[in-house]
C-alpha positions as CSV (number, residue, x, y, z in Angstrom):
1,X,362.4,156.2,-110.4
2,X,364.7,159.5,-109.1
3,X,367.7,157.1,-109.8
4,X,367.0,156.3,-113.2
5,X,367.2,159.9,-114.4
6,X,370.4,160.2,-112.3
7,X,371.9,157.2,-113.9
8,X,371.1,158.7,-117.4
9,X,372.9,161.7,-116.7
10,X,376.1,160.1,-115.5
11,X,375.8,157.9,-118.3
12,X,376.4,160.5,-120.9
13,X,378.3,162.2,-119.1
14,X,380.6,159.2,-118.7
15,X,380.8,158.5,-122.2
16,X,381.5,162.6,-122.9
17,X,384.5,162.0,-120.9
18,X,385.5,159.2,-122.6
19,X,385.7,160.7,-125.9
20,X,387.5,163.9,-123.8
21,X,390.1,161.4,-122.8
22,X,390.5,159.9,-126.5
23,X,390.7,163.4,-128.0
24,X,393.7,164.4,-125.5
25,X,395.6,161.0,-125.8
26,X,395.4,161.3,-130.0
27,X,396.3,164.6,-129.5
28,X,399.1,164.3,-127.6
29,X,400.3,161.2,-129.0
30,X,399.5,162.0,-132.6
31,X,402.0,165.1,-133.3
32,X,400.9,167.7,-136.2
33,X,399.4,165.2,-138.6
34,X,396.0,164.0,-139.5
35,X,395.8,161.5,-136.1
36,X,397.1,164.3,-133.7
37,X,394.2,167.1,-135.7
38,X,391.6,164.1,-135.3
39,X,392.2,164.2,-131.5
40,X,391.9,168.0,-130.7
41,X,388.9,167.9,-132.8
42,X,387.3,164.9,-130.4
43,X,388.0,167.0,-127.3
44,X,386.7,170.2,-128.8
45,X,383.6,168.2,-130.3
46,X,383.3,166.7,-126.1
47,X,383.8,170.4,-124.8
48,X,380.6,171.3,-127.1
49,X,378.5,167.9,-126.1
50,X,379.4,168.9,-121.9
51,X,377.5,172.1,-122.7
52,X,375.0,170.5,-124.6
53,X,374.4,168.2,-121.7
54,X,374.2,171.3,-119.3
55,X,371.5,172.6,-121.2
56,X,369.9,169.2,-121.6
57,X,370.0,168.5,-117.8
58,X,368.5,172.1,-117.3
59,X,365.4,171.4,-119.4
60,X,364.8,167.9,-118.2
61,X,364.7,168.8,-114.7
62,X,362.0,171.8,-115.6
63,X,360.0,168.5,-117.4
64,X,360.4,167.0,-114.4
65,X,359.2,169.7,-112.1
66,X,356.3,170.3,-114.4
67,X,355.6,166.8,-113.9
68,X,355.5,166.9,-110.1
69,X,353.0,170.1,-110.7
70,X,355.2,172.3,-109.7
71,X,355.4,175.8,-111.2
């Protein structure tokens, strides 16, 4: 069961990085126009979602401890 939470996590975070590594590669491939803008908006959108996951990952593991009954 301790895996599966562990999996979860990786998993988003996984997929967070993908979209990190779209937004730099549109970025840098897509100069000043609309492709480019599209791709520094997907890494600054992924730089949100990794600190959304921080906080995520913080409250889960306090559901978690609560669950074990601890305090």
């Amino acid at each position: 069961m301790s895996a599966d939470w562990k999996r979860a996590a990786w998993r988003r975070v996984a997929w967070t990085t993908a979209l990190l590594v779209v937004g730099f590669v549109l970025g840098g491939l897509g100069g000043s126009g609309w492709v480019g803008t599209a791709g520094w908006v997907l890494v600054g959108l992924a730089l949100i979602v990794y600190v959304a996951l921080a906080f995520l990952e913080v409250g889960l593991s306090e559901d978690r401890d609560r669950d074990r009954g601890r305090h």
